[in-house]
C-alpha positions as CSV (number, residue, x, y, z in Angstrom):
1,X,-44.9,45.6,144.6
2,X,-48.5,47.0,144.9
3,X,-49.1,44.3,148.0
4,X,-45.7,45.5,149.7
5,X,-45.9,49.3,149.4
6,X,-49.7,48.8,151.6
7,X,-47.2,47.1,154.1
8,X,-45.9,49.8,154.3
9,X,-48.4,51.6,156.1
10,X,-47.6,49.6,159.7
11,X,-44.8,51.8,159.8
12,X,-46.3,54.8,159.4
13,X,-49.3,54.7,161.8
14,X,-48.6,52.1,164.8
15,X,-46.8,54.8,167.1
16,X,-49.1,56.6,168.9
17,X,-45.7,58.3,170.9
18,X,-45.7,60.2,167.6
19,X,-42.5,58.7,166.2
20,X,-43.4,58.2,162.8
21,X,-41.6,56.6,160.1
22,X,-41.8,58.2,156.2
23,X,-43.8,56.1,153.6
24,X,-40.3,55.7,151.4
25,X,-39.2,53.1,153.7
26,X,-40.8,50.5,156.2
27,X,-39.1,49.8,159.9
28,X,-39.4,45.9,161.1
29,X,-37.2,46.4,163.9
30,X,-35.5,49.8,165.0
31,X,-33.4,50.6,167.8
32,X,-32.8,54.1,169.2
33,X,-30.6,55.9,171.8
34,X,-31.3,59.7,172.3
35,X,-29.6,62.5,174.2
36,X,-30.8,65.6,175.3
37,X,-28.4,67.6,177.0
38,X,-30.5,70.4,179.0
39,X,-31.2,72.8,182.3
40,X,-33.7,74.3,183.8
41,X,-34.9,77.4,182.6
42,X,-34.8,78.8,186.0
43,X,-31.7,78.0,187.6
44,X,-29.7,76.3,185.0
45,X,-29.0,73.6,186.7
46,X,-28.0,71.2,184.0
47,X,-29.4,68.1,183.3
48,X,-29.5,64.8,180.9
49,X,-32.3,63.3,179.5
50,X,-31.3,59.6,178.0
51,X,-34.1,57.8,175.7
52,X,-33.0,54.2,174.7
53,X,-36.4,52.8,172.3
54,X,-37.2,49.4,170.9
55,X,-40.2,49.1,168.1
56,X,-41.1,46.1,166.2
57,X,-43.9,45.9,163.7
58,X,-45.4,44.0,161.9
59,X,-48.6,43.4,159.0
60,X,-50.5,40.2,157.5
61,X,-52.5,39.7,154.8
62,X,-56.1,39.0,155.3
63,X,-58.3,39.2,152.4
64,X,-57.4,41.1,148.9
65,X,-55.0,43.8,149.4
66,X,-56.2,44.4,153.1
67,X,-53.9,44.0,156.1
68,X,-53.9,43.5,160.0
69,X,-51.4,45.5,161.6
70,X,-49.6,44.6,165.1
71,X,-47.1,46.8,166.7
72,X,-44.9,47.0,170.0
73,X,-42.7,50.0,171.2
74,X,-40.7,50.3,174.0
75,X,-38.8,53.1,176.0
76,X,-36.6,53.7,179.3
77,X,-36.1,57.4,179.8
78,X,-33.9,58.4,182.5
79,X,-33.4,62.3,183.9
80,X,-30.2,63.1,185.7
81,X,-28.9,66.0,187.0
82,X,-25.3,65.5,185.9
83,X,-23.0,62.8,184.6
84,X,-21.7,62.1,188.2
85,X,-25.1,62.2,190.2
86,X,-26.9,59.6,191.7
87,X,-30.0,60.9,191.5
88,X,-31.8,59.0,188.4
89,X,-35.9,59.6,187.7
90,X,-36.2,56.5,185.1
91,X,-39.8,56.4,183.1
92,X,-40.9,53.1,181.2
93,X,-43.6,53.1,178.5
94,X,-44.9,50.1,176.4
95,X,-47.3,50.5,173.3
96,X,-49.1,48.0,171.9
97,X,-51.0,48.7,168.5
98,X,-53.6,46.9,166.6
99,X,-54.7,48.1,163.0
100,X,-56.5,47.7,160.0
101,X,-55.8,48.7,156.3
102,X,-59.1,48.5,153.8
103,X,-57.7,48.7,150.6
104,X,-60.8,48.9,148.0
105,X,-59.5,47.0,144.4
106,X,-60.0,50.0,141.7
107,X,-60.0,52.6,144.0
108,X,-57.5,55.3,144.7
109,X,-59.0,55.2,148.1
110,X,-57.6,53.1,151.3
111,X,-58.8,53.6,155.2
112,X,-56.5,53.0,158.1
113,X,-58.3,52.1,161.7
114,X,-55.8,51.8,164.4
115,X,-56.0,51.4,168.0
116,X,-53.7,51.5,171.0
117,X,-53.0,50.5,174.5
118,X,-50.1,52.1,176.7
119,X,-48.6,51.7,180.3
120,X,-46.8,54.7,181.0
121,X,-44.9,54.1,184.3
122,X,-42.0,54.7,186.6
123,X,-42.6,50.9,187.6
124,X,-41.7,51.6,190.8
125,X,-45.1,49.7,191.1
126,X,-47.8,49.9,188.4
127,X,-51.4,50.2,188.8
128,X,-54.7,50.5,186.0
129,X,-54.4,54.0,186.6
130,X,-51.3,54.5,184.1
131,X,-53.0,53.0,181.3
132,X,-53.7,55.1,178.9
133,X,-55.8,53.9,175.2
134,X,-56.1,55.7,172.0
135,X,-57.9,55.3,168.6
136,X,-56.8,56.7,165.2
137,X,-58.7,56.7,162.1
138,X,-57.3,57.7,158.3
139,X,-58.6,57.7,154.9
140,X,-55.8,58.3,152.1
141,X,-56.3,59.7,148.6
142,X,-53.7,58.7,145.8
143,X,-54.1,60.9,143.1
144,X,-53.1,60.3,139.0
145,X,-49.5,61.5,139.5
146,X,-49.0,59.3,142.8
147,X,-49.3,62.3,145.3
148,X,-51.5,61.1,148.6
149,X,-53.2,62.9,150.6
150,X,-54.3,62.3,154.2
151,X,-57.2,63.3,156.3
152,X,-58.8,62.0,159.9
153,X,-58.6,62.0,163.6
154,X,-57.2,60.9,167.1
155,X,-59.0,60.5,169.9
156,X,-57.2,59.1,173.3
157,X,-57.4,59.1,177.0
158,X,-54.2,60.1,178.8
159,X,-53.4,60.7,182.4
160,X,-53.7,64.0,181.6
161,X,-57.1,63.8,180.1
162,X,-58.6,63.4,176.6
163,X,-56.0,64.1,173.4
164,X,-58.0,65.0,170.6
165,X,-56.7,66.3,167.0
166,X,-57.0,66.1,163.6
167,X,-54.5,65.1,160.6
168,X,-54.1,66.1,157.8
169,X,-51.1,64.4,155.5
170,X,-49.1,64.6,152.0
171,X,-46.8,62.0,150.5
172,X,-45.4,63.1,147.2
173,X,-42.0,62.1,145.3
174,X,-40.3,66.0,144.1
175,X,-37.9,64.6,142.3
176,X,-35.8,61.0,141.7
177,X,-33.8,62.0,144.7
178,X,-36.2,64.7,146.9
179,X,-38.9,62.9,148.8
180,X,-41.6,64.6,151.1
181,X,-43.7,63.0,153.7
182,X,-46.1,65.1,156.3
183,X,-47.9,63.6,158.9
184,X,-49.3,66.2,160.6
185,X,-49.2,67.1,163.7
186,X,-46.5,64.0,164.4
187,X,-44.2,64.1,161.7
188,X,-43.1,66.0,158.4
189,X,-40.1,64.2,156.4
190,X,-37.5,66.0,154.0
191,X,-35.6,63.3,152.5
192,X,-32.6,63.2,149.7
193,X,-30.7,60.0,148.4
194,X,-27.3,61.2,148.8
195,X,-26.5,57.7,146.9
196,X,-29.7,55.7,146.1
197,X,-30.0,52.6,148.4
198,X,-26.7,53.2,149.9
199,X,-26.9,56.8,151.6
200,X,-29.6,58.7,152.5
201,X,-29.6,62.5,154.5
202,X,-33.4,63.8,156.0
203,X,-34.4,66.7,157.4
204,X,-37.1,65.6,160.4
205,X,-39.7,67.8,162.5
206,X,-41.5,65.3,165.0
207,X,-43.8,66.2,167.7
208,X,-45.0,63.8,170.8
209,X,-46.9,64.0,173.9
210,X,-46.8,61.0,176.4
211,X,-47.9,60.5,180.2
212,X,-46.7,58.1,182.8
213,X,-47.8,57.5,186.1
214,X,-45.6,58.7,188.8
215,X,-45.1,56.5,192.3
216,X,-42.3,57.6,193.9
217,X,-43.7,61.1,194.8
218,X,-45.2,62.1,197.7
219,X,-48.9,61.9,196.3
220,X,-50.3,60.6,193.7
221,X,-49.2,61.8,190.5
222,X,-48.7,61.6,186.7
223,X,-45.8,63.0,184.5
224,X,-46.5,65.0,181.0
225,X,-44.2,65.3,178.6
226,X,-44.6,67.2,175.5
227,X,-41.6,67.4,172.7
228,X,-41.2,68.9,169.2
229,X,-37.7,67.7,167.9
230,X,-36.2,69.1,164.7
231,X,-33.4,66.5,163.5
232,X,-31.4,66.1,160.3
233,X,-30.6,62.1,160.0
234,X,-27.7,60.5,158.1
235,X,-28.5,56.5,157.2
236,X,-26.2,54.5,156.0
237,X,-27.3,50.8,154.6
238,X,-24.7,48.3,155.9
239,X,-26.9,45.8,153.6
240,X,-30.1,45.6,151.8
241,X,-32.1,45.7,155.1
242,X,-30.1,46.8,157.8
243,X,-29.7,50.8,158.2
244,X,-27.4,52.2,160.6
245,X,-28.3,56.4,161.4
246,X,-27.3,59.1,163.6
247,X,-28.9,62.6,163.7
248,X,-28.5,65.9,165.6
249,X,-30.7,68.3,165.9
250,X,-32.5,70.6,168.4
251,X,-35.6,70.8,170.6
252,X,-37.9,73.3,169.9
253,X,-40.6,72.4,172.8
254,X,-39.2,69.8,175.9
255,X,-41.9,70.5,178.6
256,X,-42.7,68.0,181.4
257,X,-45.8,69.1,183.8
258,X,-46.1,67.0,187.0
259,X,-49.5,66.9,188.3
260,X,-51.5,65.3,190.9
261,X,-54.6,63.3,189.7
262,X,-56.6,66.1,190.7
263,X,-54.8,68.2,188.4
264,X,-53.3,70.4,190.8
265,X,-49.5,71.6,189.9
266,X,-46.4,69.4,192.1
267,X,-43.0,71.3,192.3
268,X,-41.2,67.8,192.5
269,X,-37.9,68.0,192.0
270,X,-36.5,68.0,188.8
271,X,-39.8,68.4,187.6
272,X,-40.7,71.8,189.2
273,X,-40.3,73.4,186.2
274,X,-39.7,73.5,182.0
275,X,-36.4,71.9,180.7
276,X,-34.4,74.2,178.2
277,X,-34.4,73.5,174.6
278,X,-31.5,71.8,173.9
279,X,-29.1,69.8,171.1
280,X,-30.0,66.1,170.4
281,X,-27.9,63.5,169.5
282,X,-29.7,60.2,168.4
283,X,-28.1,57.0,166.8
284,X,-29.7,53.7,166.3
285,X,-30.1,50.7,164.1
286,X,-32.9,49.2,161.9
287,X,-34.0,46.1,159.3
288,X,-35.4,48.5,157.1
289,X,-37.5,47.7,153.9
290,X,-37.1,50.9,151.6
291,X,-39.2,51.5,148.5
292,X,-38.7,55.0,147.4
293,X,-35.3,57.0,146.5
C-alpha cells in the first residue's frame, strides 16, 4: 500500500493548467466536457465557452520507493457567440510533464521535481513562439497523525511572460467520511463519502492560468486566460476503477486578455473585453484508483 499511495502523487502534480486531482484518489485516464454559459460584461452579448479535456498519467518505479512521473493533457476550447452562430474561436493546448518523486526510507520527508512543456495554439499554424515551459518543485511533510503538509515553488515562461508563485499545501483525513486536500493557489478539495467506494460528493475551488498563441488575428498575438471555478462534483463508481461525475458550479474569475507580443492591448472580437462570471456544467469519465474514504 505504502508503494501505491507515492503513485499517487502523478495525479496530483503533472497539470501545470492547474487542474489538480485530490490525494484520496489517483486519475490514469480522465475525460472532461465543460460548459460555461456567459456574456460580455459590456454589452451582454452572450456567449459559450465549450472545454472538452483528455489527461493520461502515468508513474514507474525506479529505485526504493522513488518514482518517474510522465504525464499528457489535452484540451479543445471553442468560444461562440450563440448556439446558432458560425463564428467559432477554437484554442488547442497539449502538456507534457515529466517528474520525479524522492522518497527517503525512514523519513517523513518526500520531494517532488516536475517539469513541463506546453503548445498553446489556435493551430491555425503553429510556430516555437507558443511554447511555453515550466518547472515545479515540492517538499512534503507527513506528520505522526498522517496530516501533510506542502511547501515550494513554480517558476514558468508563458506568452505572457514569467509565472512565478509559491505553494503552500495540507492533506489531512477529518473524519472516516470528510476529507480535505489544498493545493494552493490551484486547488483546495472538500470531499464526503456519501457511500464509501460507491458515491462520493466534493466541494472544488480550482484556479488556472494558460496562454496560447493567436494566428488568425491581424498581428501577432497571444491569448490569456485566467479562471478560478468553484464546483461541487457528484462521482459515481460504475466499478472499482471507473468513475462517472458531473458538477455545477460557478466562476468566480473568467478573464481572457488578448495581447500583441509587444504587450500592447488588441480589441479583437470576442476578446475585446472580460467574459461574465457564469454557471458551469462539467461531466466526464475516469479509471480512477481511490485510496482514501
Amino acid at each position: 500500500m505504502k508503494n501505491t499511495r507515492t503513485t499517487v502523487f502523478v495525479g496530483l502534480f503533472v497539470c501545470f493548467s492547474f487542474s489538480l486531482a485530490a490525494q484520496s484518489f489517483f486519475d490514469i485516464a480522465r475525460l472532461d466536457f465543460i460548459q460555461i454559459p456567459t456574456s460580455h460584461k459590456s454589452d451582454d452579448q452572450p456567449f459559450h465557452v465549450r472545454e472538452l479535456s483528455g489527461t493520461l498519467n502515468l508513474g514507474f518505479k525506479t529505485a526504493g520507493e522513488d518514482r518517474l512521473l510522465l504525464s499528457w493533457n489535452g484540451e479543445r476550447r471553442t468560444i461562440s457567440l450563440d448556439n446558432e452562430s458560425s463564428y467559432q474561436k477554437p484554442l488547442f493546448l497539449n502538456v507534457a510533464s515529466l517528474g520525479y518523486i524522492r522518497v527517503w526510507p525512514e523519513s517523513s520527508w518526500r520531494l517532488l521535481m516536475m517539469s513541463r512543456l506546453k503548445l498553446g495554439s489556435d493551430y491555425d499554424i503553429w510556430t516555437s513562439g507558443d511554447l511555453s515551459w515550466g518547472f515545479l518543485a515540492a517538499a512534503t511533510y507527513t506528520n505522526d497523525n498522517g496530516v501533510s503538509f506542502t511547501l515550494g515553488g513554480h517558476y514558468g515562461e508563458e506568452l505572457f511572460g514569467p509565472l512565478i508563485f509559491p505553494i503552500f499545501g495540507l492533506d489531512v483525513q477529518l473524519s472516516e467520511k470528510v476529507y480535505l486536500y489544498a493545493f494552493f493557489p490551484a486547488e483546495v478539495r472538500m470531499e464526503y463519502a456519501l457511500k464509501p467506494q460507491k458515491l462520493y460528493t466534493s466541494l472544488v475551488l480550482n484556479w488556472m492560468t494558460n496562454s496560447y498563441g493567436l494566428h488568425n488575428v491581424p498581428q501577432s498575438s497571444f491569448l490569456r486566460t485566467e479562471e478560478l471555478m468553484l464546483r461541487a462534483y457528484l462521482d459515481l463508481n460504475l466499478s472499482n476503477n471507473l468513475v462517472v461525475f458531473g458538477a455545477f458550479g460557478h466562476t468566480l474569475i473568467n478573464k481572457y486578455d488578448l495581447k500583441t507580443d509587444d504587450q500592447e492591448k488588441l480589441f479583437e472580437y470576442p476578446f475585446e473585453e472580460d467574459f461574465q462570471n457564469g454557471w458551469i456544467l462539467d461531466f466526464g469519465l475516469a479509471f480512477r484508483i481511490r485510496f482514501k474514504n
